[in-house]
Backbone bond lengths (Angstrom), bond angles and torsions (degrees), N, CA, C in turn:
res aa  C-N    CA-C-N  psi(-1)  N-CA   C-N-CA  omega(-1)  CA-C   N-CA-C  phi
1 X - - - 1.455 - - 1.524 108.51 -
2 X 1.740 120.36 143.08 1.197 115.43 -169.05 1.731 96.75 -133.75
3 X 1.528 93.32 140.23 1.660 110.93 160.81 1.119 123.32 -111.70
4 X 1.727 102.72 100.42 1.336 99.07 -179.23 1.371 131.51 -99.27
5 X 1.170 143.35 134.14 1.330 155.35 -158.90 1.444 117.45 -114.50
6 X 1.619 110.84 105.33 1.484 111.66 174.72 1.693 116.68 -66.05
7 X 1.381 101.98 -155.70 1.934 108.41 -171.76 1.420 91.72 -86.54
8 X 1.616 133.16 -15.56 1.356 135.18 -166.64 1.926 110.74 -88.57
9 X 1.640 103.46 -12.68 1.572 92.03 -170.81 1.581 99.28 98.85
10 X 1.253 130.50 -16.90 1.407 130.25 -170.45 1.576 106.31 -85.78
11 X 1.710 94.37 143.82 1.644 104.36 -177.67 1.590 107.35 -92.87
12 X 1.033 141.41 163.10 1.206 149.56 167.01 1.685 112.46 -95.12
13 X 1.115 111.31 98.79 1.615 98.46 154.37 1.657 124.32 -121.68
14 X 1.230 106.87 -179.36 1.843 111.12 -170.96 1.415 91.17 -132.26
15 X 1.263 102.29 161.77 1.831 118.67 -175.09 1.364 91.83 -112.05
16 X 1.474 117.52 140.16 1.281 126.47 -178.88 1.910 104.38 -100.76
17 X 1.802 86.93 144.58 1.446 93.96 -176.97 1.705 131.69 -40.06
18 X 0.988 138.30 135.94 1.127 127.75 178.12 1.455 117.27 -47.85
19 X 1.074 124.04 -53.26 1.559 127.92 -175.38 2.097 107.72 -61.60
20 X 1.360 95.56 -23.64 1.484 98.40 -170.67 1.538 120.98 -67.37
21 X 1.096 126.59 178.27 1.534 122.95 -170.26 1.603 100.94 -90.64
22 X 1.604 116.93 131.98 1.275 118.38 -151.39 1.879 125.04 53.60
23 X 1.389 93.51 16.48 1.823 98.96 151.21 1.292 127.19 10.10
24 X 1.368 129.54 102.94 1.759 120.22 167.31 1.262 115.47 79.53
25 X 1.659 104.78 -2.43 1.620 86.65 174.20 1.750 114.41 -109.87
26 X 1.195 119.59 175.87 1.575 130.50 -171.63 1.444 99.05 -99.01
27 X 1.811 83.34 135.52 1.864 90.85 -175.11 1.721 85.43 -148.85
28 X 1.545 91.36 -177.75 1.931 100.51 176.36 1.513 101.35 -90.99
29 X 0.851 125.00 151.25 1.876 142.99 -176.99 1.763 78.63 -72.81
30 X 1.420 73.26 159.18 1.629 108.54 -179.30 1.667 110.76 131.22
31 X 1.623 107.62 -175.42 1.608 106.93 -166.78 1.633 90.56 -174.15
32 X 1.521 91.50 177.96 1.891 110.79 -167.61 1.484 96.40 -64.85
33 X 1.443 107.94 169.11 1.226 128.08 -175.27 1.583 85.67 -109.76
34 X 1.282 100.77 123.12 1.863 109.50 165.89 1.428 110.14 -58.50
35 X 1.477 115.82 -168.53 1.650 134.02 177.93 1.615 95.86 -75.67
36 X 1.189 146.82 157.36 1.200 154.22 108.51 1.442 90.29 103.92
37 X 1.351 141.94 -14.66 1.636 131.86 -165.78 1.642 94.22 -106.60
38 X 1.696 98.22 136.34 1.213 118.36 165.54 1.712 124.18 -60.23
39 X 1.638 108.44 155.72 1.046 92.79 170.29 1.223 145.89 -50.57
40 X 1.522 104.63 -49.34 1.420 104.88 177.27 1.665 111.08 -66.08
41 X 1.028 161.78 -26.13 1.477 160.04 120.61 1.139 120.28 -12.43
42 X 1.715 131.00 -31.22 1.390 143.47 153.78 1.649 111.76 -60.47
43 X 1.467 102.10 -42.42 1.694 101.14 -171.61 1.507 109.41 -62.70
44 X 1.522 100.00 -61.63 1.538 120.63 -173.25 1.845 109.74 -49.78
45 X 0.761 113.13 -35.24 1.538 124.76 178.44 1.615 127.02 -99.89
46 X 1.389 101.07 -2.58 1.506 94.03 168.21 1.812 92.66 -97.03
47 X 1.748 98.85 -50.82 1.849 100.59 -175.29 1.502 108.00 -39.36
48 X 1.336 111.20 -51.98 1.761 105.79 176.51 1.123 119.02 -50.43
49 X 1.369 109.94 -54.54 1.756 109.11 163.29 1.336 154.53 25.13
50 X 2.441 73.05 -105.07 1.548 101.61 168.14 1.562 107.28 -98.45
51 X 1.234 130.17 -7.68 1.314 129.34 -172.81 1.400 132.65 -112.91
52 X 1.359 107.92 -14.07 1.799 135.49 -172.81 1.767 96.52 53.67
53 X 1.160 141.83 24.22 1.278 136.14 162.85 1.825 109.20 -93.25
54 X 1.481 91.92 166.86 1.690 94.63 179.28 1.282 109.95 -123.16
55 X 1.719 121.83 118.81 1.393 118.18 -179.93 1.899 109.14 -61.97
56 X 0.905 110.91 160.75 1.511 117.37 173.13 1.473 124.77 -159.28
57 X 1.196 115.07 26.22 1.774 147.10 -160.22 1.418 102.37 167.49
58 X 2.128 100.28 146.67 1.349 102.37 179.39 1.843 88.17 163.28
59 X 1.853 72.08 117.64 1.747 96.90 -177.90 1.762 102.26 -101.17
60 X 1.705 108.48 163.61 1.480 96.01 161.69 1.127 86.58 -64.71
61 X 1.957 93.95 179.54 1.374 118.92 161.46 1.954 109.66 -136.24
62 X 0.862 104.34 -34.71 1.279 110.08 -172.49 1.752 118.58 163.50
63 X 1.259 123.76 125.07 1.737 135.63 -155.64 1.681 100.81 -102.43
64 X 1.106 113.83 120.04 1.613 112.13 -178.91 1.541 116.61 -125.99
65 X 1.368 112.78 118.25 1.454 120.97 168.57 1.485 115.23 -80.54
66 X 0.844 138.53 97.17 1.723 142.22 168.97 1.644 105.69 -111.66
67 X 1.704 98.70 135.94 1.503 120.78 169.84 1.400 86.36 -102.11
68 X 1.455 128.43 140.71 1.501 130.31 110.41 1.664 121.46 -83.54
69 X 0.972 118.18 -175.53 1.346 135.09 -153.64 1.591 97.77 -78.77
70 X 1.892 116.13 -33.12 1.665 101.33 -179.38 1.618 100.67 -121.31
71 X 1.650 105.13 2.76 1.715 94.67 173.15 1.519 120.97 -160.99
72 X 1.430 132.52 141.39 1.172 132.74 161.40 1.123 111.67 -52.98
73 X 1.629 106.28 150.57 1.847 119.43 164.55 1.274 108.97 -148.50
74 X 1.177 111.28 146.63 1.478 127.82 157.41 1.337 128.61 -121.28
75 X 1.154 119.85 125.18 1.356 140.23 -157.46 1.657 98.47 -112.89
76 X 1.185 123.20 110.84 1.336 134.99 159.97 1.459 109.68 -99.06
77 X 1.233 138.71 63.35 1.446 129.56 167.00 1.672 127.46 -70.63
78 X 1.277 93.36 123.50 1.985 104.23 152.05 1.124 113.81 -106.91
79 X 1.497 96.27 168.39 1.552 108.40 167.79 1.537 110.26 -120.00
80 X 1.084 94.85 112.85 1.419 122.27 165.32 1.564 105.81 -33.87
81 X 1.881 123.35 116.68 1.532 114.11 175.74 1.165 93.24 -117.07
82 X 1.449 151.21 -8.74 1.361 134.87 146.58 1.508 116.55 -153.20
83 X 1.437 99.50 140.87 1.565 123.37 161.62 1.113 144.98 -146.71
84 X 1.467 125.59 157.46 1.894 115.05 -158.63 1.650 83.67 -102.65
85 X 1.420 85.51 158.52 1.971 110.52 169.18 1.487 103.19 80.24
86 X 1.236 103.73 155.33 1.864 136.13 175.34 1.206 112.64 -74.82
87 X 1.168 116.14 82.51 1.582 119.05 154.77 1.488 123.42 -14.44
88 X 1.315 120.57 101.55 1.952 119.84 166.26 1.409 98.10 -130.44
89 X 1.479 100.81 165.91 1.488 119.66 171.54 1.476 106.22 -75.42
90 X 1.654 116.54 103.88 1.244 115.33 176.45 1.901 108.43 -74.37
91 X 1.210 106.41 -41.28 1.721 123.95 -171.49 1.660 88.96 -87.79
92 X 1.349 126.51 54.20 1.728 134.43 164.56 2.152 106.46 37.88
93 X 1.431 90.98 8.04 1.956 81.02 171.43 1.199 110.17 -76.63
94 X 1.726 116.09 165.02 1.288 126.60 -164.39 1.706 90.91 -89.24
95 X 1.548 119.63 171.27 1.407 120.35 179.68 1.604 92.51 -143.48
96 X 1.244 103.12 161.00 1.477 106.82 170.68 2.264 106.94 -178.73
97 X 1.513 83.07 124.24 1.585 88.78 164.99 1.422 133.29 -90.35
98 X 1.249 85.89 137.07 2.052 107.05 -157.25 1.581 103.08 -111.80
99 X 1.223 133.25 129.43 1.339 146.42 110.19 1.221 108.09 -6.89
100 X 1.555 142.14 119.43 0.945 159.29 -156.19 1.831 100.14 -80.45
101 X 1.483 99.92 -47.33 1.758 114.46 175.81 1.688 102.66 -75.16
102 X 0.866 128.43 -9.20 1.358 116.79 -167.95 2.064 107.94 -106.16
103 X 1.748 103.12 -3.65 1.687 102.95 -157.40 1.617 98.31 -65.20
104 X 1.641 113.61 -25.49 1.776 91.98 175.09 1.076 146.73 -32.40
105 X 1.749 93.81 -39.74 1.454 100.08 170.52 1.574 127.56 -73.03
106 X 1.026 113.48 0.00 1.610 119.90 158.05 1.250 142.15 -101.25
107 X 1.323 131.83 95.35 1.599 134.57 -163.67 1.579 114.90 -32.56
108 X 1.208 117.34 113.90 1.667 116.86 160.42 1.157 132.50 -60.93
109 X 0.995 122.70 -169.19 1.620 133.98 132.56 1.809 103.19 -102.05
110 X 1.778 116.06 143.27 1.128 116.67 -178.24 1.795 103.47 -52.17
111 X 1.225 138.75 -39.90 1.357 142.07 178.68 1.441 122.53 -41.35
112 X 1.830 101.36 -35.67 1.450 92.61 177.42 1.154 113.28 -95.32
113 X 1.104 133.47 -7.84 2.020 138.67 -176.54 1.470 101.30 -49.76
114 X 1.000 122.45 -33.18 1.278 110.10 167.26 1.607 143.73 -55.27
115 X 1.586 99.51 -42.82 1.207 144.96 -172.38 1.863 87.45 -64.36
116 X 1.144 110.37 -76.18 1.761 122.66 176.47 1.352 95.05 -27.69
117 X 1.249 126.94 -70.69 1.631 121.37 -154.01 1.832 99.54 -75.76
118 X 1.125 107.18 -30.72 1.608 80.00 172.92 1.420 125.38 -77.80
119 X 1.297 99.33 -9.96 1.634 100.66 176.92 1.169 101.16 -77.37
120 X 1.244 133.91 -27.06 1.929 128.20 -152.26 2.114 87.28 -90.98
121 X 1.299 99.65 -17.49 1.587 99.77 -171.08 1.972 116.27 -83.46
122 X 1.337 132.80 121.62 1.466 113.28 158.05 1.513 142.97 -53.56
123 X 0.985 143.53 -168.97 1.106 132.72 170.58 1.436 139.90 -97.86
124 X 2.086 82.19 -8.14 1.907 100.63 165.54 1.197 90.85 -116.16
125 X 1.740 104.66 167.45 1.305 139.75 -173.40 1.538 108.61 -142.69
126 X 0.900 127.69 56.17 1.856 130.42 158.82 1.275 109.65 -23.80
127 X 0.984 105.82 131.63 1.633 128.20 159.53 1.519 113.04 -128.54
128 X 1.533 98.85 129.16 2.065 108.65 -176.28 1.556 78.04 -59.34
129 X 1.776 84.13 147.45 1.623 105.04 156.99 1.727 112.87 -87.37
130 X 1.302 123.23 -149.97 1.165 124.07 -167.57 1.610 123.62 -104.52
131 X 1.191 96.08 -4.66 1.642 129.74 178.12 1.618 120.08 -50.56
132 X 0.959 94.63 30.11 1.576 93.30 -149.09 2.027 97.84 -100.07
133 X 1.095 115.56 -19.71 1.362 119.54 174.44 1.585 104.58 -52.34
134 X 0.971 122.74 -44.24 1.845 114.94 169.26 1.724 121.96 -91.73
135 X 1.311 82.98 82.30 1.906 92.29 -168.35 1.867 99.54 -36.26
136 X 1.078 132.42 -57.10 1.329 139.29 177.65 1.088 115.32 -14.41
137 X 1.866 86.25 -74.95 2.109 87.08 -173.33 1.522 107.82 -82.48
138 X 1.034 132.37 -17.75 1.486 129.16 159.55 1.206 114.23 -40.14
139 X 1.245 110.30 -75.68 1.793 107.39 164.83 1.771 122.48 -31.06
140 X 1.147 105.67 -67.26 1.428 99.32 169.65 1.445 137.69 -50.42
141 X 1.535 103.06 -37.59 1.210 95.28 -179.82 1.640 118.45 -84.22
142 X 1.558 113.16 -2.92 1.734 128.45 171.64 1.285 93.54 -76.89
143 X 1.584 134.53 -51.52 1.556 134.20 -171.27 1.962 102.73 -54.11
144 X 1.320 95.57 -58.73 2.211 97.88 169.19 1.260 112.10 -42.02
145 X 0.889 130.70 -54.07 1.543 138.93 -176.66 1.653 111.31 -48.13
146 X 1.385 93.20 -62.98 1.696 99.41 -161.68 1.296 94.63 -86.43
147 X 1.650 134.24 3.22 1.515 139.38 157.50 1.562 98.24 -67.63
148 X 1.424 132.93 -58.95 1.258 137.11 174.74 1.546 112.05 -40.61
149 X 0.763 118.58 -54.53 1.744 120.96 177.68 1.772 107.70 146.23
150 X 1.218 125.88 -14.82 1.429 114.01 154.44 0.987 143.47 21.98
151 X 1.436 157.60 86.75 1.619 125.99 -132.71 1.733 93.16 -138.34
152 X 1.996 104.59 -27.85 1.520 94.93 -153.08 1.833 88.84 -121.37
153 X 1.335 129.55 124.43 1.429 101.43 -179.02 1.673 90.49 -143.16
154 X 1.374 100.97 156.19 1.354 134.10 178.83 1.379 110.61 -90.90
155 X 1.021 132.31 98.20 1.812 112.92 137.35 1.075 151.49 -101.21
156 X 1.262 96.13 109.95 1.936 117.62 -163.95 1.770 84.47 -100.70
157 X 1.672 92.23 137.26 1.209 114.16 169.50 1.591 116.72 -150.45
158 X 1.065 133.25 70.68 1.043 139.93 -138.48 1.663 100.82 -89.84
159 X 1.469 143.03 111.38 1.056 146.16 171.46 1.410 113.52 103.25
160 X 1.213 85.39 11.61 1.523 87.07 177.00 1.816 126.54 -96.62
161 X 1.308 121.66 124.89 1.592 105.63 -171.77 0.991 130.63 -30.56
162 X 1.299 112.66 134.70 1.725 115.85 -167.19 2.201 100.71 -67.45
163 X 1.336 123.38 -4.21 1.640 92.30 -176.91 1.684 90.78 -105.26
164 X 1.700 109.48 -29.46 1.310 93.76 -179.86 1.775 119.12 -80.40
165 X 1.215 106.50 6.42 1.758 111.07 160.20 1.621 102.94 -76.84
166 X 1.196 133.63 -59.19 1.414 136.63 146.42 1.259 120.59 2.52
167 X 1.286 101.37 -93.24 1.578 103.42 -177.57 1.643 99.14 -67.67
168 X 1.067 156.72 -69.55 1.459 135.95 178.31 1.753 109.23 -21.78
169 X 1.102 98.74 -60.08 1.447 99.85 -162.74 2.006 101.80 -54.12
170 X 1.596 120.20 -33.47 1.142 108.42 168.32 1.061 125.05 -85.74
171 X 1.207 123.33 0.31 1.648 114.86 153.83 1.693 126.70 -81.26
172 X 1.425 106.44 -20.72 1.224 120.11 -171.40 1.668 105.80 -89.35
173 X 1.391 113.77 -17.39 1.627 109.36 172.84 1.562 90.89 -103.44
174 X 1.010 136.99 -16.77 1.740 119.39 160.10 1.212 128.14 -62.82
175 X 1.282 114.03 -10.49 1.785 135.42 176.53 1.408 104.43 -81.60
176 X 1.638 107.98 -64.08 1.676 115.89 -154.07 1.709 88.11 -77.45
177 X 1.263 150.39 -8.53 1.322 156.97 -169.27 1.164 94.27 -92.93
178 X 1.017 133.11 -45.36 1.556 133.97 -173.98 1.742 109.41 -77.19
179 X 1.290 119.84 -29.35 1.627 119.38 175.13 1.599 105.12 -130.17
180 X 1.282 113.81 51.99 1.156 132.29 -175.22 1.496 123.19 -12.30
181 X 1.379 81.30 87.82 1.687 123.25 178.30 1.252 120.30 -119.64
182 X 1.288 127.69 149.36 1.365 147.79 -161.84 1.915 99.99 -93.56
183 X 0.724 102.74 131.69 1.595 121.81 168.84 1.371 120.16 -114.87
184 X 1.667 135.84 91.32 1.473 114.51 160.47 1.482 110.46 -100.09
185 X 1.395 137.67 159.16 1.148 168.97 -8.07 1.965 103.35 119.85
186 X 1.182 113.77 79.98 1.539 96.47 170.86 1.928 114.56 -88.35
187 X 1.204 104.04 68.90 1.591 110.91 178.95 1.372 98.68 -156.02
188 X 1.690 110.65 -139.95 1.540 100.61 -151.07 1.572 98.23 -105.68
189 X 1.262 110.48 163.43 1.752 123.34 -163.62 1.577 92.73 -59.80
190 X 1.197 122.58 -31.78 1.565 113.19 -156.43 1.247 104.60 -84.86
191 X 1.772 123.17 -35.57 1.442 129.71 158.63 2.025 116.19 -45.05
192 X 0.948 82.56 -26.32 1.558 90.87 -179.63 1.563 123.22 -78.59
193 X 1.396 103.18 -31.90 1.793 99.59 166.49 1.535 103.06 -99.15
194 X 1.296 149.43 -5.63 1.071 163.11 -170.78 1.526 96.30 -60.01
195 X 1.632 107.47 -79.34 1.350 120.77 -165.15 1.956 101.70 -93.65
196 X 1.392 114.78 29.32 1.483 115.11 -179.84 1.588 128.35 52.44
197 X 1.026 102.07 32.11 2.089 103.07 -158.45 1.834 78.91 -94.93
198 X 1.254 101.02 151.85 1.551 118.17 -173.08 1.309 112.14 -69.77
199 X 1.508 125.56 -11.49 1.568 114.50 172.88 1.221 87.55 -177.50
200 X 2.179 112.59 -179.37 1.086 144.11 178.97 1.488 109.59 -100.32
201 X 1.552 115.98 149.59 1.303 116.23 156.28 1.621 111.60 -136.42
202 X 1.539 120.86 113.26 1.240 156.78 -123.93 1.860 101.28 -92.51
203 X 0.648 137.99 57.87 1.746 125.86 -163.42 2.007 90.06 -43.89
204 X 1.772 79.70 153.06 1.489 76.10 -172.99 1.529 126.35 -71.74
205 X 1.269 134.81 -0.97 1.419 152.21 -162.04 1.681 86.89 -101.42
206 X 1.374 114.63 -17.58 1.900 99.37 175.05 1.805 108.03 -119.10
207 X 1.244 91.72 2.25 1.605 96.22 -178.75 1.574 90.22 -89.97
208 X 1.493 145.41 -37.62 1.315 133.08 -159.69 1.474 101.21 -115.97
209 X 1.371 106.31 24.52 2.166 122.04 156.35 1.359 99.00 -90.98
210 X 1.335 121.70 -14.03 1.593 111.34 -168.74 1.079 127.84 -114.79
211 X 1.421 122.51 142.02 1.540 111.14 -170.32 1.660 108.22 -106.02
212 X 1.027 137.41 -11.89 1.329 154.11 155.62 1.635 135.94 -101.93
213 X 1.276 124.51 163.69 1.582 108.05 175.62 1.507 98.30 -73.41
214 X 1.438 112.95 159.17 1.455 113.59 168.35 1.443 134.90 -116.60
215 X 1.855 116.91 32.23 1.403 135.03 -173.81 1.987 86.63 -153.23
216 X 1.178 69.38 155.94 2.039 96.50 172.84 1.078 114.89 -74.24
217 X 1.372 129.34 155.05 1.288 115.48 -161.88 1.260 122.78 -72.62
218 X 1.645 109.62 -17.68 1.645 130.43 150.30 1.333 122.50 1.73
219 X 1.263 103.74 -67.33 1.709 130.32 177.95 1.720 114.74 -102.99
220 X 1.427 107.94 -176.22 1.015 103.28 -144.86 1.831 95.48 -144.97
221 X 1.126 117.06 124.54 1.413 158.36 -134.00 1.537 111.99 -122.72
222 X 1.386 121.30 71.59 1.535 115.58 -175.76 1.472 104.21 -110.15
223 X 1.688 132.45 174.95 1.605 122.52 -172.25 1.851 78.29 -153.72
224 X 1.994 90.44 165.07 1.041 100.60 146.91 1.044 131.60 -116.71
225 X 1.431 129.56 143.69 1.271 134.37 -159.73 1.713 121.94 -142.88
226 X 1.430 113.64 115.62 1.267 128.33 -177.52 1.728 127.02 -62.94
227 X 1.570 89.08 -54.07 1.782 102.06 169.78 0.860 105.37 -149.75
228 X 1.718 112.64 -157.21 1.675 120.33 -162.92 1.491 113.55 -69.92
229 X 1.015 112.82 -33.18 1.598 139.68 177.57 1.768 100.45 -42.05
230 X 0.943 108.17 -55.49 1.746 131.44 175.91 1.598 118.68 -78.36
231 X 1.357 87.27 -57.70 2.281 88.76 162.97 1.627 112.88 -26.30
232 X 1.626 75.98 -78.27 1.475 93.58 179.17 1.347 156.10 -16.54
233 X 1.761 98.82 -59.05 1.101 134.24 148.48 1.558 126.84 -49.86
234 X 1.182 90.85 -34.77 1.755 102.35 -169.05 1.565 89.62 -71.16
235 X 1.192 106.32 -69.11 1.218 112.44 170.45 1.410 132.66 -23.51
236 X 1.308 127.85 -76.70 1.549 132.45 158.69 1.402 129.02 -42.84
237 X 1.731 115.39 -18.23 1.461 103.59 162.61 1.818 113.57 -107.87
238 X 1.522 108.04 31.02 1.662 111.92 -178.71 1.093 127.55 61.50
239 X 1.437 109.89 37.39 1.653 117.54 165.67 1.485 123.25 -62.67
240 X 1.246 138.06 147.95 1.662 128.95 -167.66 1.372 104.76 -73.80
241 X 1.020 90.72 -64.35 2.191 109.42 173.21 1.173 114.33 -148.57
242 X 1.523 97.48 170.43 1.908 107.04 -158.89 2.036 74.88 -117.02
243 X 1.165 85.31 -172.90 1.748 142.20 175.28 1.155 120.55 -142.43
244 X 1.630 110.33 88.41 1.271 110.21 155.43 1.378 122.93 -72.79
245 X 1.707 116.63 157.06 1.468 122.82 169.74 1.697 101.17 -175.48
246 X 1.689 95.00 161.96 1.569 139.69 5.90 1.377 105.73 -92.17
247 X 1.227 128.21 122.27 1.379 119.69 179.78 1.562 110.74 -81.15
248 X 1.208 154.06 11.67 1.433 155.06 -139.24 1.313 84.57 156.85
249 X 1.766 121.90 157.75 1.493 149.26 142.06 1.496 99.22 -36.37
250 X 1.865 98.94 131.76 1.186 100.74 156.64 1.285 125.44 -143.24
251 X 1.427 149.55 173.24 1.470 138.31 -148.60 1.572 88.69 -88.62
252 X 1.564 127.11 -51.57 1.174 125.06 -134.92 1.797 94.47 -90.85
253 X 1.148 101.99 -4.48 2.269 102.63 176.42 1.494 97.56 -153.09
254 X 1.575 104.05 69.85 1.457 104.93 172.15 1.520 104.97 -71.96
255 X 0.999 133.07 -1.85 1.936 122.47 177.29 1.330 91.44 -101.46
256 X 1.587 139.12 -8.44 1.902 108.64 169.40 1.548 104.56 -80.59
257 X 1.336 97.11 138.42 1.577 109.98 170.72 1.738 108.37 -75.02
258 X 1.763 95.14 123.55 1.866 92.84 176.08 1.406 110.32 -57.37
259 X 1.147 102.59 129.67 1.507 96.88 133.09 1.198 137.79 -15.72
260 X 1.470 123.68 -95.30 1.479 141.37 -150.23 1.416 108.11 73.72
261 X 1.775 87.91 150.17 1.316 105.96 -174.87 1.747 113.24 -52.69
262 X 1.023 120.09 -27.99 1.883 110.71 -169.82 1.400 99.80 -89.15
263 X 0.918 125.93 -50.49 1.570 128.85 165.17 1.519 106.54 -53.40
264 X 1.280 155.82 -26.34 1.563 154.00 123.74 1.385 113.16 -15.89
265 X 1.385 103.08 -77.01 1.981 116.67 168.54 1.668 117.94 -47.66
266 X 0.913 91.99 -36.21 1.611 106.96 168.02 1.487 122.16 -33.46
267 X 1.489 79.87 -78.16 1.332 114.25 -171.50 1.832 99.76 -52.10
268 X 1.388 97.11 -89.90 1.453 130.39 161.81 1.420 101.60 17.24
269 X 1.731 112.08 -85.01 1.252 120.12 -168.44 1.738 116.85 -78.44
270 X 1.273 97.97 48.28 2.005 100.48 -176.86 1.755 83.18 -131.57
271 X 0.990 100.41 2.51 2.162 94.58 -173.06 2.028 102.93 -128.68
272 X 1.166 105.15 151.37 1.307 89.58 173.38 1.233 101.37 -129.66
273 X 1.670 120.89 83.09 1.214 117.52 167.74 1.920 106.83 -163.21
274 X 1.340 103.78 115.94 1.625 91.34 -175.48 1.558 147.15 -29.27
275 X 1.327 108.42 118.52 1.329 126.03 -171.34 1.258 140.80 -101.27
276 X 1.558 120.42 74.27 1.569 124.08 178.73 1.419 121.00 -35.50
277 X 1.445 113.91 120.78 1.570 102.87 160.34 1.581 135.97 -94.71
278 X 1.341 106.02 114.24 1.835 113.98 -174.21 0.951 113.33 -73.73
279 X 1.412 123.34 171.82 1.565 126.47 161.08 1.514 120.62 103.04
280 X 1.215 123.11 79.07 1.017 132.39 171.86 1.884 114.90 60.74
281 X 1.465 100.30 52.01 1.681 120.22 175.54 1.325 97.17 -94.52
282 X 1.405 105.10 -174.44 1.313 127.76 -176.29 1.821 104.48 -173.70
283 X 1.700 96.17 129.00 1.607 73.13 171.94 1.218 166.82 -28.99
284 X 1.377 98.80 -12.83 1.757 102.64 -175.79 1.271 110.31 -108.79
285 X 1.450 111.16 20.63 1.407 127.97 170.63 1.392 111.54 -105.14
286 X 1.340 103.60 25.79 1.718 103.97 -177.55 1.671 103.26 -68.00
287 X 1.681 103.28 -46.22 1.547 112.11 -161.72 1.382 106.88 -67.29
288 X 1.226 126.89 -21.94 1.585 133.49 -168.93 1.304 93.48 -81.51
289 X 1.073 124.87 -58.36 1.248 127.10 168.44 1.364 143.17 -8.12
290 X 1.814 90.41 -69.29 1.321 123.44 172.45 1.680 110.82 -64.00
291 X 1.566 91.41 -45.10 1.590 80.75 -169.48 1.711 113.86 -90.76
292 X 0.995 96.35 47.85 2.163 110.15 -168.99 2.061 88.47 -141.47
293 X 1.294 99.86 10.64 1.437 86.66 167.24 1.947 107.68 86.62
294 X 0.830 135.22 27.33 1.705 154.72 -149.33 1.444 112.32 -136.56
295 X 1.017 108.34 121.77 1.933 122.05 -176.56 1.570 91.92 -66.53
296 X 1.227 100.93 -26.61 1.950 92.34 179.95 1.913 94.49 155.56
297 X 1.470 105.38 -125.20 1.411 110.95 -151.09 1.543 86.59 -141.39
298 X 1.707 110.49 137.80 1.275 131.76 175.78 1.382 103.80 -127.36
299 X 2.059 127.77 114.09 1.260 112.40 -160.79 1.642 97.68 -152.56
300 X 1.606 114.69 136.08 1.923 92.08 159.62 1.592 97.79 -110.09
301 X 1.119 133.95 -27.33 1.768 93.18 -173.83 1.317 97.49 -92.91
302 X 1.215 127.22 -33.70 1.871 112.84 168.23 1.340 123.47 -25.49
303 X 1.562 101.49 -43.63 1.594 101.23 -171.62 1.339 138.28 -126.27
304 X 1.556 76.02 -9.86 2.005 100.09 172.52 1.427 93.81 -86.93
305 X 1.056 132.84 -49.26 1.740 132.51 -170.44 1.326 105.62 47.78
């Protein structure tokens, strides 16, 4: 399955035939993988297909297991980073380019909802460091960041007074509002619409207190999560994306045993909902990342520095 992305930021989808399984609704182009042909040979030749264009770039994006009620699927999606020719409905389907924020308004199949939220997601995940006793340079060094391009950030502040987490937290979504950036909240859901920050992020000891998500679908709902035990969970009460960790050794929990990357992928592909990898990354581990099954990289001294 392919997401393709014009010069505008726009996704491409096609409406599936009426008679077809999931009928009339809008999904990303693509098709089965034959006997004996590789993936990438499946991509390039279904997109030609249904689209008369030629892929010529192609990252993962995200691997999806979905049951419906009369059939399994698996969804191997990339995103397409370049191709020649004009996309049309060769097989007479309708096409239309979407705003990544705007796909609600178009009926899915439950299989691709996933697919949506990783697109609306970057490939870093900031987390405040601990710095936070000098409100000053704290500030500044969150203003550098979201100067860098920053899009998705965490603030964890752990011990810190609950009114002066407050007022931080409303200065810190008056920043990411201004270079329209995402702010979640590592405390409680209700602190989170309080001071307006765009979502929660769940430590995992309060993500597996809950039996439901605890924000509207409005906002945005991330957890942390150790193993499948926790995936899982995250999963069944409609969390957006997790945080796995520790994926690699790290200074600040030298007694958790890493992961590693295959044990990451592992994990990863038993959940269908995007999965940061923590633990002693560094930016240029975005691509390893990605290609181990990973929305990208979740980091504080990697990225707070």
């Amino acid at each position: 399955m392919a997401v393709i992305q014009d010069e505008n930021g726009r996704i491409l989808l096609s409406r599936r035939a009426d008679h077809a399984h999931q009928g009339g609704l809008w999904e990303f182009p693509g098709g089965k993988l034959d006997p004996q042909e590789t993936l990438q040979h499946a991509l390039k030749r279904e997109i030609r297909e249904e689209l008369g264009i030629d892929v010529h770039a192609h990252s993962p994006l995200i691997r999806i297991n979905h049951s419906y009620p009369d059939r399994r699927v698996l969804l191997d999606v990339h995103r397409v980073t370049a191709f020649s020719g004009v996309p049309s409905g060769r097989e007479g389907q309708p096409l239309v380019w979407v705003d990544p924020e705007s796909m609600h308004a178009y009926p899915m199949p439950a299989a691709d909802l996933p697919i949506v939220t990783a697109l609306r997601l970057p490939d870093s995940y900031l987390i405040t460091g601990r710095d936070f006793s000098d409100k000053q340079a704290f500030v500044e060094r969150f203003r550098e960041r979201l100067a860098e391009g920053l899009r998705l950030i965490q603030f964890r502040a752990p011990g810190m007074e609950p009114h002066a987490f407050l007022k931080m937290a409303e200065e810190l979504v008056d920043l990411c509002r201004a270079e329209g950036a995402r702010l979640l909240l590592n405390a409680t859901p209700e602190l989170t619409t309080v001071c307006g920050a765009d979502g929660v992020h769940l430590t995992s000891r309060r993500l597996m207190s809950l039996d439901r998500r605890p924000l509207s679908a409005g906002q945005w709902v991330a957890a942390s999560c150790h193993n499948l035990i926790e995936l899982r969970h995250a999963q069944e009460i409609g969390v957006d994306f997790a945080v796995l960790s520790p994926v690699l050794a790290t200074a600040s929990h030298p007694e958790a045993e890493p992961l590693g990357w295959q044990r990451f992928m592992d994990l990863v592909e038993q959940v269908n909902i995007p999965v940061y990898a923590l633990g002693g990354l560094l930016p240029q581990m975005i691509g390893q990342a990605r290609e181990y099954g990973g929305q990208g990289i979740a980091a504080i001294h990697g990225l707070w520095r």
